[in-house]
N, C-alpha and C positions, 0 to 999 in steps of 0.2 A: 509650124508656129515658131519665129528668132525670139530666141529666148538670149537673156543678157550674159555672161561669161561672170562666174561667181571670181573668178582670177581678175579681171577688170575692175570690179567691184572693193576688192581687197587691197588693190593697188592705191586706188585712190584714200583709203583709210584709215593706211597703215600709215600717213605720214603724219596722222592727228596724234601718232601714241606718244603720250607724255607722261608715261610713269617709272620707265627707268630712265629718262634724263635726270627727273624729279627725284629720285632717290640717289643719284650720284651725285647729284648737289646737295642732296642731305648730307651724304658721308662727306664732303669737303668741308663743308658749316661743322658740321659737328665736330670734324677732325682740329680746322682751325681753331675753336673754343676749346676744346678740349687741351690740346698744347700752352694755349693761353693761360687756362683754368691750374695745370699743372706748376706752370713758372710761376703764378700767382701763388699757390701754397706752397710752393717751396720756398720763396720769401720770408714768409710768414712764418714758416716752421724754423729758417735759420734763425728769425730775429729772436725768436721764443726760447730755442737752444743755446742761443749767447747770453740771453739774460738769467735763464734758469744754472745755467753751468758757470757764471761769474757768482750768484749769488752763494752755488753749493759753494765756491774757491773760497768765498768771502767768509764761508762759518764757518771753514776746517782754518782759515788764516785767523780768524778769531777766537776761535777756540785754542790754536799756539801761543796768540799771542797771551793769552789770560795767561796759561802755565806758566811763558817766559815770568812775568811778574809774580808767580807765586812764589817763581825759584828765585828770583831774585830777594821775596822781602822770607824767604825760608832761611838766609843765609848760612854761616857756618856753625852753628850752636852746636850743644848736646844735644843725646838721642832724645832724653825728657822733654826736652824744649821742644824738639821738632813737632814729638810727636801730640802734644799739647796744642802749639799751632794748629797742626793739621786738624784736631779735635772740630774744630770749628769753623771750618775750611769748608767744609761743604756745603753749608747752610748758605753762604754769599756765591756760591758759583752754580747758578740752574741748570746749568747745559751740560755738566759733568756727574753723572753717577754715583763713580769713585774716582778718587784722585789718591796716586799712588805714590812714594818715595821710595828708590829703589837705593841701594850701595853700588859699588862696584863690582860685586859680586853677584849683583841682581838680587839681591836678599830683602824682603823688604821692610824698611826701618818704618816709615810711620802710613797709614791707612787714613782716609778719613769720607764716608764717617764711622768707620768702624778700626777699632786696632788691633793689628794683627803683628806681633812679635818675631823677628827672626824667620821668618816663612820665604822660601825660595820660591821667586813667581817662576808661573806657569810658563811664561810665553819668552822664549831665549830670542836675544838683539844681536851677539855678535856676528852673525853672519846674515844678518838682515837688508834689504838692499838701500843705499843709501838717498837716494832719490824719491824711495818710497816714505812718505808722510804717513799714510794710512799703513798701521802694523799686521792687523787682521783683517779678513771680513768681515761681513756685520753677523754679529752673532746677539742670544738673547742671552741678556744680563744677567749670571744666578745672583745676583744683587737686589736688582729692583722688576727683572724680567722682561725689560724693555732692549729695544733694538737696539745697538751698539757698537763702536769700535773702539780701538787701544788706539791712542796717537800718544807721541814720545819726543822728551825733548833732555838735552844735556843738563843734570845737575850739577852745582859747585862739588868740588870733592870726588870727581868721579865717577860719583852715581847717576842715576835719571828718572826725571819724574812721568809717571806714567798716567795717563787719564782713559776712561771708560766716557768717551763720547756719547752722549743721548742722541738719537737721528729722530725721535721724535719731531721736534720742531721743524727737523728740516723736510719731516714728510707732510706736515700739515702744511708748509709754504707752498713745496709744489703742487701736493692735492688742490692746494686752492685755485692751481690753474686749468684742472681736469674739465672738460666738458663730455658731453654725452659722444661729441663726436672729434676728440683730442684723446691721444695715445703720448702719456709721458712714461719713461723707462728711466729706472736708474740704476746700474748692478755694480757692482765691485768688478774688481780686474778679472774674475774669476767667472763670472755670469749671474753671481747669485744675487736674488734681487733686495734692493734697499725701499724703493719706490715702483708700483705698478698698477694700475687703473683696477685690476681684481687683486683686495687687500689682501684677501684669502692666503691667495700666492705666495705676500711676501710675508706672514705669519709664519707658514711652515718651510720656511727658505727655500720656496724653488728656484731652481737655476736654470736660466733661458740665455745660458751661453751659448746654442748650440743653434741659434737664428741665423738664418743665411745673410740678415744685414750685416750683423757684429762679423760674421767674417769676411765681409769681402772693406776693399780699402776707397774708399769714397776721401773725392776730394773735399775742403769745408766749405757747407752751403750746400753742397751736393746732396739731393734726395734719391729712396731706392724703393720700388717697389717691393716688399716679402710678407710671408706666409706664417701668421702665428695659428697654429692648429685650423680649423676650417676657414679662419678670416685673413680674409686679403686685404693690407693696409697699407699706407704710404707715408716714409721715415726717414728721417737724415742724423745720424750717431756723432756726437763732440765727447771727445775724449777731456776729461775733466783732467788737468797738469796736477802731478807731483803725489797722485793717489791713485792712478790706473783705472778711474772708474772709467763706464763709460754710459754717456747722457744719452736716450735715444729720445725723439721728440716724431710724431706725425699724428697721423688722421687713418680711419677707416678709407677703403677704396670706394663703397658707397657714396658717404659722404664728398670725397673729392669731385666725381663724376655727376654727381645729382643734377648741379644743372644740366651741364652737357647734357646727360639723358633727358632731360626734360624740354630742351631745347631740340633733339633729333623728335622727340616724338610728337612736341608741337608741328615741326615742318614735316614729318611725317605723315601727318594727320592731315596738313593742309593736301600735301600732295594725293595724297588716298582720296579725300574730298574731290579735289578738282579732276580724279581719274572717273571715279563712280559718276561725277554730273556729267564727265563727258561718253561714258558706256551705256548711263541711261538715253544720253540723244540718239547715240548710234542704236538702242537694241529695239526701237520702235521698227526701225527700217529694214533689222536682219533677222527680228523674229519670224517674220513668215516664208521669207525666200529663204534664208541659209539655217539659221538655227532648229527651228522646227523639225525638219528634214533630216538632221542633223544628228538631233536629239534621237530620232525615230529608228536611225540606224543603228547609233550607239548601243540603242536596249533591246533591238533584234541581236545584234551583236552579243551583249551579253547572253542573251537567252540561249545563245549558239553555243558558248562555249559553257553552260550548265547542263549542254544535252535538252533544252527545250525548242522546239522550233516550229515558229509562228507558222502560220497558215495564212494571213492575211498578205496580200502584198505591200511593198512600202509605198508611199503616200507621195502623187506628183511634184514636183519643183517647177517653179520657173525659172530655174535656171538651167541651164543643157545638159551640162556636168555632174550637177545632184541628180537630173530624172535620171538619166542614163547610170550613175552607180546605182541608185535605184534599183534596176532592171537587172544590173547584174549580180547586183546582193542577193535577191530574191531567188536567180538560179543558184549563185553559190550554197546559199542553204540549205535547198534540197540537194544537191550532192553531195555536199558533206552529209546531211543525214542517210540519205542511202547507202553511204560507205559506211559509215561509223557503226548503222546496225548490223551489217552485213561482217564490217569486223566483230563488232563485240560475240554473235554469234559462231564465229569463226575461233575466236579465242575459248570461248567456254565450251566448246566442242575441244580441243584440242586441250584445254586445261585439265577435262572431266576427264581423256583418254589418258594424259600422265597420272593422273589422281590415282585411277583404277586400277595401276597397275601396282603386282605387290612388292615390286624393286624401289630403293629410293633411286631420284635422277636427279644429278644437279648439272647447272649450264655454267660452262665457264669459257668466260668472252676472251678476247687475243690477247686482253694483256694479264692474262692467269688472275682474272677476279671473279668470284661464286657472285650471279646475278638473280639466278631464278631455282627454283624446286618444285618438286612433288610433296601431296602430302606425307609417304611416307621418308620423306627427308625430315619435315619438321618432326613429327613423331621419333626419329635416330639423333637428330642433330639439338632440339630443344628449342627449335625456332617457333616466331609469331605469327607470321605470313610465310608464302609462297617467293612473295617479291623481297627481297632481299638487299639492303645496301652494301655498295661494293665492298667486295671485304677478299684480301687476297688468302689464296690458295693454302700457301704455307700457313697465316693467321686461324684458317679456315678447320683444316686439317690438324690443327696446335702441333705445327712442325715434325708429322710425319715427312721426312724426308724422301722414302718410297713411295710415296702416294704421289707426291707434287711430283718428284719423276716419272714416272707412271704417264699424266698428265702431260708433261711439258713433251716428254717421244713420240704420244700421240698427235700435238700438235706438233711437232717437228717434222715425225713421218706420214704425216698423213693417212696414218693405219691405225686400225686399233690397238691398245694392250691391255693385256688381263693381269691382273696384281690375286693369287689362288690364298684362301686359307686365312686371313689375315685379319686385324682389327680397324677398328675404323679411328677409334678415341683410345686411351690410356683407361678411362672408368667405364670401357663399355668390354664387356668381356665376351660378347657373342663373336661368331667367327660370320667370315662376309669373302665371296667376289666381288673384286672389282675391276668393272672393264671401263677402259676412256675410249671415245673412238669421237673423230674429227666432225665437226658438222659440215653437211654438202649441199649445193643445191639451193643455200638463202646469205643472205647481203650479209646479215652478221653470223661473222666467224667465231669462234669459239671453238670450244671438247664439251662433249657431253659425257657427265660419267654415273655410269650403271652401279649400282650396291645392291647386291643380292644375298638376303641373309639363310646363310646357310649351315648353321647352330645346331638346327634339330638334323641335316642331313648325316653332319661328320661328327654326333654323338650317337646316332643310329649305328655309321657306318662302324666306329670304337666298341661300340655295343656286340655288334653282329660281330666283330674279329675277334672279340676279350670272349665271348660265349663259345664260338665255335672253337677259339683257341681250349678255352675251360674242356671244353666238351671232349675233346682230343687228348690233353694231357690225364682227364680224368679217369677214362680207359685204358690208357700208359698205368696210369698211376699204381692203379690196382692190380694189373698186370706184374709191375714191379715191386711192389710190396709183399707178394705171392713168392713169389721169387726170389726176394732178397731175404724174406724171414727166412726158410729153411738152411742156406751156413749162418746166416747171423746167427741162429739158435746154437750151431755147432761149435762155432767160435765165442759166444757167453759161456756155452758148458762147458766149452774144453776149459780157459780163464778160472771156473771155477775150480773145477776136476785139478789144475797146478796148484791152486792155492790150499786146496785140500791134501793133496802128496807130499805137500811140506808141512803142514799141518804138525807140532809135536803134542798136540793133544788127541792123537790116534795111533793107540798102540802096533796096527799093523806097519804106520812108518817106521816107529820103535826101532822093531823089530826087522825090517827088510833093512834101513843102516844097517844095524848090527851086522847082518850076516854080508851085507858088503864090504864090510872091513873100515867103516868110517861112522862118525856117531853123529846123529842129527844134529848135535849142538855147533859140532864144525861146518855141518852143511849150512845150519842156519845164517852163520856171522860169514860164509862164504855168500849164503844171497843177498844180506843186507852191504856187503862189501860191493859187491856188483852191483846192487840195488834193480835186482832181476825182482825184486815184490812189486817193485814201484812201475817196473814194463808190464807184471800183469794186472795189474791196479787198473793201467792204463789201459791195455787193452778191453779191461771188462767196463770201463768209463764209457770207450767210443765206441761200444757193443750197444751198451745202453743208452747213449747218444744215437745210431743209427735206428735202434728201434724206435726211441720216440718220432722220428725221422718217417719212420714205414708206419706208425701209427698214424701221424697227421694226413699220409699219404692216402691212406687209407679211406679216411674223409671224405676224398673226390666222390667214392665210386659207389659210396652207399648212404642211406638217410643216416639223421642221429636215433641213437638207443634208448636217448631218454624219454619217458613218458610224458607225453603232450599233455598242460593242465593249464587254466587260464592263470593267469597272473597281469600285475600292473608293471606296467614299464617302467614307472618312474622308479618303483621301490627295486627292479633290478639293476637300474642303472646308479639309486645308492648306493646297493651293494657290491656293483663294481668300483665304486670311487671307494667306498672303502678296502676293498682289496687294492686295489691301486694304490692308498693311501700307506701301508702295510708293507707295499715291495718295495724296500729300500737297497737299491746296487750298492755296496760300499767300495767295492773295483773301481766303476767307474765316477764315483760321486754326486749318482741322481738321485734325488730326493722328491718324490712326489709332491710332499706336502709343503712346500712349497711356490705350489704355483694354485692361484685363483681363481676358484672354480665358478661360477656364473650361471647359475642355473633359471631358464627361461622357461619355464613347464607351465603349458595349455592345463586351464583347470578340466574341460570338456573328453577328454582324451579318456576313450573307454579300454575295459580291458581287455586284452588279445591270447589267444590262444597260442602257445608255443612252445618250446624245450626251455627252461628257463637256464638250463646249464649251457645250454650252445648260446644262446644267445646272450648271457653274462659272459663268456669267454670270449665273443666277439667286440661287447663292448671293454673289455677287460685291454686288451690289445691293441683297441684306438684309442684308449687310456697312456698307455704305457710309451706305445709307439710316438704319442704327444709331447712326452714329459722327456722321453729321452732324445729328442729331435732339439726340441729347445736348450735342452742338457747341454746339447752335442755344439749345436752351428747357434746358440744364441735365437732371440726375438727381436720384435717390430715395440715398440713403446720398454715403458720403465721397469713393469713385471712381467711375468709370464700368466698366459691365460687360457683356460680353456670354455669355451661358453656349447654349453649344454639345452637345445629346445626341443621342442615338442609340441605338436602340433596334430587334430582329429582334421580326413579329409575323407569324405567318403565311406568304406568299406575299410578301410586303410589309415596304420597310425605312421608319422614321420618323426623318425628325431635324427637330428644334426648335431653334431659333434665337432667344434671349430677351434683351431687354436690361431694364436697371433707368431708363429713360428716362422722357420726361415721358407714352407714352402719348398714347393717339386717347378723343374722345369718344366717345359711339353712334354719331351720326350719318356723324362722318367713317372711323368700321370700318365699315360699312357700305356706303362708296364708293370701298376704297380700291383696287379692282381695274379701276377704271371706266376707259379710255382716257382723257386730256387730264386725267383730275383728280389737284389736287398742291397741299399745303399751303405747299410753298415757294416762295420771290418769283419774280414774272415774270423770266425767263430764268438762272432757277436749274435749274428741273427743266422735262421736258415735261410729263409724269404718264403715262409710257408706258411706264417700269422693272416698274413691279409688272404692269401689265395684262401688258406680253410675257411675265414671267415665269409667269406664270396659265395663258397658251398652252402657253406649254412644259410644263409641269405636267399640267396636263389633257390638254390636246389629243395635243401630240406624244408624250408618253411614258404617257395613261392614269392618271395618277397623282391625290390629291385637295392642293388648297392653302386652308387655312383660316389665320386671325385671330383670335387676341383678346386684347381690349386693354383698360383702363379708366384715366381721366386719374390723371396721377401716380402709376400703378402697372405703367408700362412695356408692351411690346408685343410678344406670342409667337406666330411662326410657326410652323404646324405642315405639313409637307411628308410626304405620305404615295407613296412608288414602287412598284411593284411591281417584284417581282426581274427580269423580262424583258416588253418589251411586250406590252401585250391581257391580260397574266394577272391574274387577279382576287384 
């Protein structure tokens, strides 16, 4: 069947389209009128500025002239006289306020209508500009409270008479030219206004010096387009001679353009007219062969790309070119849907296998931007979806430096790398692997990178070192203790046994002097001379220093003595704080009481079974240990703090013990349970407070004692008990 060619069809069609001739003859019409429309108001506005700006010239010229004949018939008289004249001086002159008589001194001699004696006016002339007619702005009157200037003219004698012009009058003149769609302005040299279409305005003197007409320089006659607050208006500015004002005169931009627009949108309308009669002729003839068809594609089309797809075929043409895309629309559709389910399946299979896995993954495309994740990303990172907008590496990471290199060697070398031990964020405290390794094998290139949290491994692995280390020294310990009491014992008693030999309150020393030939009293001031007391003093100090030393040691290797009774935690952890409260160092200037204590105590928190003296000494210690850290290296905020909670879990009570202190490195959380070790000076501490308490903790009550800390962000103990011993 010859079917007609829809491109033949078109050819002959397209030479009937008359709507964008018809609209470019709109713009030339409208354009021509519109220029015309403008020269026209511009006419009109100079004729209006010349007449309104000769009239304002006309009232300050008559208003001089009245003064010159007051000063002339004022002549030379006494002050009496003058000011007698003046008395009644105002009554005949309407357009003046006050009318003033100055001396040469500017002093002023007579007022009228009011007298004012000897009064130095306000307003100084001698360095006034002399061209300038108008003295002031307009200002309101404390006279009569009306709008006003000073204008000034030479007195006989020296002096000068000075008058308070009324602009009353002169704003009723020009109001009277105001229309709804006329803009008069009248401001002083200054901007502030005299005259303005909103009275309001010139009430409370605003000033609209700051208009982009008044500043630029326009020839006269010359109009400008500018922007008074949202309205766009059209203005031509006459400077008013010998007073700096300046006249502004125009119209609204609306109003200018009205016909114009209303002229474009008549031949607009024609033209729109005449396009629609001529689209109704043509669409009789193209509804069936082209449109229809047409149509019919369009909405399979759309249904395509919402993921719906029709089942019917599309609908014959007589024309060759529509049946025939026809035919291939109808295959296009079904391959794209068989692709597109076979993807989407493909992807939720492959989504659901990153999902599952317990690593986060993220994908990072060639040019180092996070595009895609796992769910456990979103879960680590705080995200909302899986799909991700580009967001680079460094932004991503908040400028770990290590990471993004890490990253960038994997895609340099084509190899993996592993980043061991490390964090991921600055507020995430957990420890993580991380490996990048390059993608292979697909069109888009990128690094893929693996985070493996491994928090619970390397606090297990801490666990098992600190315990089996504990376990090792605790056997030493006792071993050593054993061992060092018996000379320690010998070396206290001998310490005494001298101090007793000198002793003169024992007759057998007396007596054994004597028969040596020397009398106690010389031996005496001979040991105080060598201050050989003060060596045994000493000795018998760090005698008893060492033994407290092998008593703590002691600790490791056996339970405590004290008898197991149930008691409340909170009420021993008062009574640590008030012990605590009680040890005041004055050596080194710590003062417990001092710092804010904060106490978070679970109401539910049952009572537990335990040595209340071991476990008061341990909380006594991370008391202490607290107060003299912040003593030492200073705190995080304004005061020092320590926040004390408590919390029921299980079988099991917790309490936390936190300060806002300066905080442990890694290295030194990591050893702070170690017997003998202590960041504080030689013969401040032993380093045996924390390890005893650890015994206590684990050993003798079963219970767990962890750490953790990070520098300058203080240092939280976590103490876990079981409600009665051995229970889990």
């Amino acid at each position: 069947m010859d079917r007609t060619s829809v491109v033949e069809i078109f050819q002959g069609k397209l030479i009937q389209w008359i709507l964008v001739p018809g609209f470019i003859m709109t713009a030339i019409l409208v354009s021509i009128v519109g220029l015309n429309q403008v020269q026209t108001m511009e006419r009109e506005i100079v004729q209006l500025s010349r007449s309104l700006s000769r009239n304002v010239e006309f009232y300050i010229d008559g208003a001089e002239d009245v003064l010159r004949s007051v000063s002339i018939m004022s002549g030379d008289g006494d002050v009496e006289s003058l000011r007698e004249y003046f008395g009644g001086l105002h009554d005949r002159l309407g357009q003046f306020e006050r009318v003033l008589l100055l001396d040469k001194n500017e002093n002023i001699v007579a007022v009228s209508p009011h007298g004012i004696k000897g009064v130095d006016f306000p307003i100084r002339f001698s360095g006034s500009d002399r061209s300038r007619r108008i003295l002031t702005s307009p200002i309101i009157s404390s006279h009569s409270g009306k709008l006003v200037v000073y204008i000034s003219i030479p007195a006989q004698g020296g002096g000068k008479l000075v008058a308070e012009l009324n602009l009353v009058s002169l704003q009723k003149f020009i109001y009277g030219f105001l229309s709804s769609n006329t803009v008069i302005v009248l401001t002083d040299s200054y901007g502030n206004l005299i005259v303005h279409p909103d009275q309001e305005l010139v009430k409370i003197q605003a000033n609209v010096g700051g208009l982009d007409i008044f500043k630029q320089k326009l020839a006269f006659g010359e109009g400008r387009f500018y922007r008074e607050g949202n309205k766009l208006n059209f203005g031509s500015v006459v400077d008013i001679p010998g007073t700096g004002w300046k006249l502004l005169v125009g119209c609204s931009a609306k109003y200018l353009f009205q016909p114009v627009i209303a002229l474009g949108l008549l031949i607009s309308l024609l033209v729109v007219f005449f396009f629609l009669f001529s689209l109704i002729a043509l669409k009789n003839e193209f509804r069936g062969g082209v449109v229809r068809p047409l149509v019919g594609y369009v909405r399979k089309l759309s249904a395509v790309a919402k993921g719906e797809y029709p089942t019917s075929a599309s609908q014959e043409s007589e024309f060759a070119e529509l049946d025939e895309l026809g035919r291939v629309f109808d295959s296009m559709a079904e391959q794209v849907r068989e692709r597109e389910h076979d993807l989407r399946v493909s992807k939720q299979y492959f989504q659901s296998v990153i999902d599952s896995m317990p690593s986060a993954l993220i994908w990072v495309n060639d040019d180092m931007e996070v595009r895609q994740c796992n769910n456990r990303a979103l879960e680590l990172f705080d995200l909302k979806s899986t799909e991700i907008e580009p967001v680079n590496v460094e932004v991503f990471f908040s400028g770990r430096k290590d990471i993004v290199d890490l990253i960038s060697q994997a895609k340099v070398y084509n190899s993996p790398r592993i980043l061991e031990r490390t964090s991921v964020r600055d507020d995430v405290s957990a420890m993580f692997d991380i490996t990048a390794f390059p993608l292979r094998g697909f069109e888009a290139k990128g690094v893929v990178v693996r985070i493996d949290d491994i928090t619970s491994r390397v606090r297990m692995e801490e666990i098992m070192v600190q315990t089996e280390k504990m376990m090792s020294v605790g056997g030493l310990a006792a071993g050593m203790a054993h061992e060092i009491n018996n000379p320690l014992g010998g070396i206290m008693q001998g310490a005494q046994n001298l101090e007793r030999k000198f002793s003169p309150e024992i007759n057998a020393n007396i007596k054994a002097a004597e028969e040596a030939g020397c009398s106690l009293e010389g031996m005496q001031k001979y040991l105080e001379t060598r201050r050989v007391r003060l060596i045994i003093e000493g000795i018998r100090e760090s005698g008893m220093r060492a033994a407290r030393i092998v008593s703590n040691m002691l600790e490791f290797s056996k339970p405590g003595k004290d008898m197991l009774t149930t008691v409340d935690i909170h009420d021993l952890l008062e009574d640590s704080l008030e012990l605590s409260a009680k040890d005041y160092d004055l050596k080194r200037k710590y003062d417990f009481m001092h710092i804010n204590i904060v106490r978070e105590f679970s109401p539910d928190v049952p009572q537990i079974i335990c040595s209340p003296t071991e476990i008061e000494q341990v909380f006594f210690n991370l008391f202490k240990n607290s107060a003299q850290a912040m003593s030492e290296h200073g705190f995080s905020g304004s005061t020092p703090h320590i926040y004390i909670r408590t919390l029921s879990r299980a079988n099991s009570v917790i309490i936390e013990i936190e300060d806002n202190g300066p905080g442990m490195s890694p290295e030194v959380r990591k050893r702070i349970f170690e017997p003998f070790f202590t960041t504080k000076a030689v013969g401040v501490g032993t380093g045996l407070g924390l390890s005893v308490s650890y015994f206590i903790i684990t050993q003798n009550h079963g219970g767990t004692f962890t750490v953790s800390s990070s520098p300058k962000r203080g240092a939280r103990f976590t103490i876990t008990l079981p409600l009665q011993k051995g229970q889990s």
